[in-house]
N, C-alpha and C positions, 0 to 999 in steps of 0.2 A: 435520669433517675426514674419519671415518671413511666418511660418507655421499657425500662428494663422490669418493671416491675408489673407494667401492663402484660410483659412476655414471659413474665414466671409463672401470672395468674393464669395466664391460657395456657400454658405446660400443666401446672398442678392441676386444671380443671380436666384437660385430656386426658390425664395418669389416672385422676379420678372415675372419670367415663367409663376408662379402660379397663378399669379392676373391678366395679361396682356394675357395670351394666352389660348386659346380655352383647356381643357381638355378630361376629360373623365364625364359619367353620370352615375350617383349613384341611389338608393332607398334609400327615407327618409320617417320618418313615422309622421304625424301629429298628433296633442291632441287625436285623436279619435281611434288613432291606423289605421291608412288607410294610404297606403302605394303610394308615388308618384317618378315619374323617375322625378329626378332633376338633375342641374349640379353638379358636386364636389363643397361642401365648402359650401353648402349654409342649414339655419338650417329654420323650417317652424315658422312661426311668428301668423297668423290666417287665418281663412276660410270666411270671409263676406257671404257669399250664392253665391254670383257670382265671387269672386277670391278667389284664394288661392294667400296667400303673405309670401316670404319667404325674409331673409337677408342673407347677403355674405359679406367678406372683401376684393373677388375679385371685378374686373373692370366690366363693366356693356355691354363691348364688350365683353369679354370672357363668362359671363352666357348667354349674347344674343345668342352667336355662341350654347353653348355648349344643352339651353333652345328650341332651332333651332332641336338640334340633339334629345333630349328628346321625343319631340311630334312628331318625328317620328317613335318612338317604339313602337305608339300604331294605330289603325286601321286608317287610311287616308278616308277619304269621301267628297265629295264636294254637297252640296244642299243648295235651297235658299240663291244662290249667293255665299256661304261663304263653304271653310274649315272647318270642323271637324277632331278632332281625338279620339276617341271614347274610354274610359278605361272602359271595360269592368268588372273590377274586381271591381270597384267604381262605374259602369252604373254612367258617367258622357261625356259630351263632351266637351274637351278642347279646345278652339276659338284660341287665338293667348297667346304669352307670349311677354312679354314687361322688361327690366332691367333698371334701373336709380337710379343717383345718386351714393355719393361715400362713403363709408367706417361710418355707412356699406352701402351697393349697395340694394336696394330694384328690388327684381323679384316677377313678378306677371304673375300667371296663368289665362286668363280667364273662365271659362266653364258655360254648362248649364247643369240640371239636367238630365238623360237617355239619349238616342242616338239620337241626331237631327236631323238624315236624316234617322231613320225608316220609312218604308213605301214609301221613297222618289224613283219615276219611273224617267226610262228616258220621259214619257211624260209629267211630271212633271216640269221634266229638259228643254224642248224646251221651255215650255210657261213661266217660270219664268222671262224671262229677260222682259219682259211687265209688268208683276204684274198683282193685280189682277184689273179685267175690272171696278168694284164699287168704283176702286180710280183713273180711268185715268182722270175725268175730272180733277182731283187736280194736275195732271201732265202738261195735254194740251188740250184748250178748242179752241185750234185756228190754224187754216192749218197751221201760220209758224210755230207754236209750233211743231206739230202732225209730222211734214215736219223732225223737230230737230230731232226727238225721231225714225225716218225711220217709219213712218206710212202709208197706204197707205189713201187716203184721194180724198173725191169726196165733193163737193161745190157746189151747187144747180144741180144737176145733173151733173157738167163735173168732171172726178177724174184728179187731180191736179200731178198725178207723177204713172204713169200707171206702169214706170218700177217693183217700188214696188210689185204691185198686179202681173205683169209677171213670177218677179222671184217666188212669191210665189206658183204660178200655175203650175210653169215647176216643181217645188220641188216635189208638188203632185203628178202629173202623172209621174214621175220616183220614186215615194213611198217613197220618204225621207221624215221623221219626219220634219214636220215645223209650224211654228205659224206666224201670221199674226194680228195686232192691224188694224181696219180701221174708221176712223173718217166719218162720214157723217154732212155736214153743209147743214140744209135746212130751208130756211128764217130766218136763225140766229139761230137754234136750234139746239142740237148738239144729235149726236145718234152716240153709240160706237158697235162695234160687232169685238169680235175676233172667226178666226176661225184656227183649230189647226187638222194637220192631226196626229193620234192617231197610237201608234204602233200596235193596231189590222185591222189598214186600215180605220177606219171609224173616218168618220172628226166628231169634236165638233165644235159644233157654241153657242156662250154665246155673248147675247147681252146686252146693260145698255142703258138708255132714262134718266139717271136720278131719274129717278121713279121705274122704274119696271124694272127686270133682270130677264132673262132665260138663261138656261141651258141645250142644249141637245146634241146627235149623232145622226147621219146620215149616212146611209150605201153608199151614192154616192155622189160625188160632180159633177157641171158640169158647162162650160162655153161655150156654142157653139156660135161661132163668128156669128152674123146675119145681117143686112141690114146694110151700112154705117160703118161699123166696130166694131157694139156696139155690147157687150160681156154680156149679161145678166148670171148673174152667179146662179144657182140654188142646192138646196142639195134634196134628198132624201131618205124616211127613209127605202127603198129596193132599191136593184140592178137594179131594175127596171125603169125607164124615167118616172115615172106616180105619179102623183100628188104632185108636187117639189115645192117648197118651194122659191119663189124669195131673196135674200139675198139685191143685190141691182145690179147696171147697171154698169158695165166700158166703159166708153165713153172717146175714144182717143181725 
């Protein structure tokens, strides 16, 4: 009696182990025969196009941990803002995985089709935390807005937080990769321009009205301090000072 009982407690303590704490991670194969790193225990259920959904009769902490450890064994990448992990053997990119619910526990993978951050540069990487310039007015069409989002911003000719535009300028001339959003308000009308120094050294300037957008590079940028302390900032498309391109004025 005492033995059959010493052998249930050590079953229920296992089952307990097993559902409650983090394990180890397995390959399981779905309908299609394609093969996924998932945690112990869990059997695949279907593929929607953008998840793969699997069930467990463990706990939804333990596949979380173990689901954690999974989308590590496959390439790591960070682009447009977000984690990837990239199964190469599936050309798929896994976004994040989620567990809920109990018995059974529902896990889900999410991914997108091929590798999500192909072709993804680091000069890709400095400008994305603005987005792109044809959506900023839908972000901030308004200095305290522009102000929220660290923008630098000028207001009928005076720029409203000069620091901005400083640090951006010292980043330059010490060749650090950097990108700068800048609002322009003139008699109510809003004009955006980012400019972004490039890891071949040559600044991009893309600008939006609303209406019409451009898009170029520029082999020189320049701000020489002039009468009153106004900084006209100019680009040009040789090393050379000659025929530069006004962007617009920082006026302290």
């Amino acid at each position: 009696m005492k033995k059959s009982f010493r052998i249930a407690a050590i079953a229920a303590a296992v089952l307990l182990t097993v559902y409650f704490m983090p394990f180890v991670t397995v390959n399981v194969k779905d309908s299609q025969g394609r093969t996924w790193r998932v945690p112990f225990g869990v059997s695949f259920v279907q593929d929607t196009g953008s998840e793969l959904q699997f069930s467990s009769l463990r706990s939804a902490y333990a596949l979380g941990r173990d689901a954690s450890n999974a989308l590590h064994s496959y390439k790591e990448s960070a682009c447009y803002g977000k984690t990837y992990y990239y199964d190469a053997g599936n050309d798929v990119s896994l976004a994040a995985a989620a567990a809920e619910g109990v018995l059974p526990t529902k896990l889900t993978y999410q991914y997108v089709s091929g590798n999500a951050c192909a072709g993804w540069t680091d000069d890709d990487e400095v400008a994305w935390p603005f987005g792109s310039i044809k959506d900023a007015a839908k972000t901030a069409d308004t200095a305290e807005e522009a102000k929220d989002h660290g923008w630098f911003i000028i207001e009928d000719g005076k720029s409203l937080n000069t620091g901005a535009y400083n640090d951006f300028a010292r980043k330059v001339k010490q060749g650090v990769m950097c990108y700068m959003r800048t609002l322009i308000i003139e008699s109510g009308k809003t004009r955006y321009i980012d400019l972004q120094l490039l890891e071949s050294g040559k600044v991009r300037v893309q600008t939006w009205d609303g209406t019409t957008a451009t898009d170029e590079e520029y082999a020189r940028f320049s701000d020489t301090e002039g009468d009153g302390g106004a900084k006209p900032v100019y680009v040009y498309r040789t090393n050379e000072k000659v025929n530069g391109v006004l962007l617009f004025t920082v006026n302290p």
